[in-house]
Rosetta silent file (secondary structure, phi, psi, omega in degrees, C-alpha in Angstrom):
SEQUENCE: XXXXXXXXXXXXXXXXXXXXXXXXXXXXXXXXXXXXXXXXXXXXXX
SCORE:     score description
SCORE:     0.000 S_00000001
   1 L     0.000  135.197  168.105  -11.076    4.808    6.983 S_00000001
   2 L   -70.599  171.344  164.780   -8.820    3.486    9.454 S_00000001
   3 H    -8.361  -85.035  173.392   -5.319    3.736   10.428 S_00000001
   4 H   -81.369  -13.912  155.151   -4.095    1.217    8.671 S_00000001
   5 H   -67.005  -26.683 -179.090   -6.233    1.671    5.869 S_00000001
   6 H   -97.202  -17.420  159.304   -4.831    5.029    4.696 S_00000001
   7 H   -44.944  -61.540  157.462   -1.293    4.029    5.356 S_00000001
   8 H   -31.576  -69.308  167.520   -2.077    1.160    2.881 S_00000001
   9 H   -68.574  -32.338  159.106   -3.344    3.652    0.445 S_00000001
  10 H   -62.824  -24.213  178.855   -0.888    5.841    0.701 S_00000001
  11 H   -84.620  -78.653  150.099    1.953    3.074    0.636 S_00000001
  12 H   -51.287  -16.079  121.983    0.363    2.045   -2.436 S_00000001
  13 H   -34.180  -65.817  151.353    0.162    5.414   -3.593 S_00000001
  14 H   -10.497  -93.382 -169.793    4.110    5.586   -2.986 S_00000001
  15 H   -31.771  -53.906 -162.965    4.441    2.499   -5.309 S_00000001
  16 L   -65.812  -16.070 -130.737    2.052    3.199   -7.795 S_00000001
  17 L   175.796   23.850  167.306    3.104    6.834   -9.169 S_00000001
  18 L  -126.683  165.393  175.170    6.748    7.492   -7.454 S_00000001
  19 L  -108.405   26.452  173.889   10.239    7.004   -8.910 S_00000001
  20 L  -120.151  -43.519 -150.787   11.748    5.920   -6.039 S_00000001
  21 L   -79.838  151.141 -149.249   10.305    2.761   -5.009 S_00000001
  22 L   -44.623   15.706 -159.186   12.212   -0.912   -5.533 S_00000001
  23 L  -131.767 -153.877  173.402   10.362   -1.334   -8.370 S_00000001
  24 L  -106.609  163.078 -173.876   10.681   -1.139  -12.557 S_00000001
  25 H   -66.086  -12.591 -165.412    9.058    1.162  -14.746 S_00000001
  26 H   -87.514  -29.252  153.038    7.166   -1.764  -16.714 S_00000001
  27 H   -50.878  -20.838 -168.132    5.982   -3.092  -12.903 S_00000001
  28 H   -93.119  -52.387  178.526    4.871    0.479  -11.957 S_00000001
  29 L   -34.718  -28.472 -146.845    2.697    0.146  -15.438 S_00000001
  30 L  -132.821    5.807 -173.711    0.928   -2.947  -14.104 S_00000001
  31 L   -92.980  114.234  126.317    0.857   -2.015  -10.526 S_00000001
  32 L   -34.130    6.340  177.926   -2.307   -2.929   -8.512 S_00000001
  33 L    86.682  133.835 -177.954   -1.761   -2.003   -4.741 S_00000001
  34 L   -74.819  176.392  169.631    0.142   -4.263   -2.851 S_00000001
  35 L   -72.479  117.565  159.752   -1.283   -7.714   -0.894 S_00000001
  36 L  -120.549  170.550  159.429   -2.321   -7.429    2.229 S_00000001
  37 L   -47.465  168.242  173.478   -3.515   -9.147    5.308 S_00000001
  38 L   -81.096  141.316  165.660   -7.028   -9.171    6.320 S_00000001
  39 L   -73.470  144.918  142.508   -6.903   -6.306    9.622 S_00000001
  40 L  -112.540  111.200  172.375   -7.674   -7.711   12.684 S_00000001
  41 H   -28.164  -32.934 -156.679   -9.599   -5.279   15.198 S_00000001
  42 H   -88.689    1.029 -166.439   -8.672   -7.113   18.099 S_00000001
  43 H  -117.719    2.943 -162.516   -4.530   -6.566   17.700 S_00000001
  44 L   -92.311  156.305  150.857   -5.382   -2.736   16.590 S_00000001
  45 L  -153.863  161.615 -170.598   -5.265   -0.121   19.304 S_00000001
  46 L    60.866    0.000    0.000   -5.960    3.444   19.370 S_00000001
């Protein structure tokens, strides 16, 4: 997994399961992982 893949998952982790983030408990119920872009390799580095 990349970089930016486990950040994702983990950011979505965050969301999914935490009591802090912006969002309501009936939204946490229903939450799928947020939308993201498609990565692009060529803008990644390291």
């Amino acid at each position: 997994m990349c970089h930016i893949a486990g950040f994702r998952s983990g950011k979505d982790a965050y969301f999914g399961t935490d009591h802090g983030p912006p969002i309501t408990n009936g939204q946490r119920e229903r939450f799928n992982g947020l939308a993201y872009f498609v990565e692009a390799p060529n803008l990644l580095s390291g």
